[in-house]
N, C-alpha and C positions, 0 to 999 in steps of 0.2 A: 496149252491149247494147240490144236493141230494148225496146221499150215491154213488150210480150206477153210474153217471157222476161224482165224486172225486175217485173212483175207473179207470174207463176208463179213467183217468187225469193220475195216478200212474202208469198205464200200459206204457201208454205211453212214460210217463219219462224214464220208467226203459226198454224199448227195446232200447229209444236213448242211453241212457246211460249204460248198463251193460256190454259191451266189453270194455270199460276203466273202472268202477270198477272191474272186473274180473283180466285184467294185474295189480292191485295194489297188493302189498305183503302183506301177510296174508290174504285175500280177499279169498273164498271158495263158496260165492256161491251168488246171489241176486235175490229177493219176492219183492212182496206185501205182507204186514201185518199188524200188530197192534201193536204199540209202547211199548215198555216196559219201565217203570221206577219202581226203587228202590225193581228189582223181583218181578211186579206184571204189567201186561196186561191191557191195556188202551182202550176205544174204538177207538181213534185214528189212523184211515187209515194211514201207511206213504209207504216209500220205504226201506225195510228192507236188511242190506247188512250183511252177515252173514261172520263173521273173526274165525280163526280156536282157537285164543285168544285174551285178550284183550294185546293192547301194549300202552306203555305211547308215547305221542304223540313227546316227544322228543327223541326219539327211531326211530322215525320213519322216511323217507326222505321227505319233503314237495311233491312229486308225488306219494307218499304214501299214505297220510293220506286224510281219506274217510271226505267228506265235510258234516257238521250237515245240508246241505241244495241246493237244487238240482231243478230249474227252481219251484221255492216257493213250491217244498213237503218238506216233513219233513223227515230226513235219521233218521233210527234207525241202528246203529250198536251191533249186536249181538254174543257175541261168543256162537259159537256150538261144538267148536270144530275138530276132524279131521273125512272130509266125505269120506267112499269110497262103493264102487259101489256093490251090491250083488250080 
């Protein structure tokens, strides 16, 4: 698949999907991006879901916890931290 159609693939996913990632707790914001492993940038398109920290997954409530994987993309969860507005 080209870059540009696995891109408009990822859009898509992420409008169905980002008002139920949004209501999960700690959840702060959701992209398109580039996968991150071990602090370093992949070229890997995925759907990046942005948490204001990381939390251990048994912390968390199963309606919580953001899924590694979302109508076959690939989720990257990333803390950013806490966002507000300028």
């Amino acid at each position: 698949m080209s870059k540009d159609k696995e891109l408009d693939r990822i859009r898509r996913v992420k409008a169905r999907h980002e008002a139920g990632l949004l209501r999960k707790r700690n959840v702060v914001g959701v992209g398109v991006g580039r996968r991150e492993v071990g602090g370093q940038m992949t070229d890997q398109a995925c759907l990046v879901v942005m948490v204001e920290r990381r939390v251990a997954l048994e912390e968390l409530a199963p309606e919580d916890r953001v899924p590694s994987e979302i109508e076959g993309v690939c989720v990257d969860v990333q803390a950013v931290g806490r966002i507000k507005a300028l």
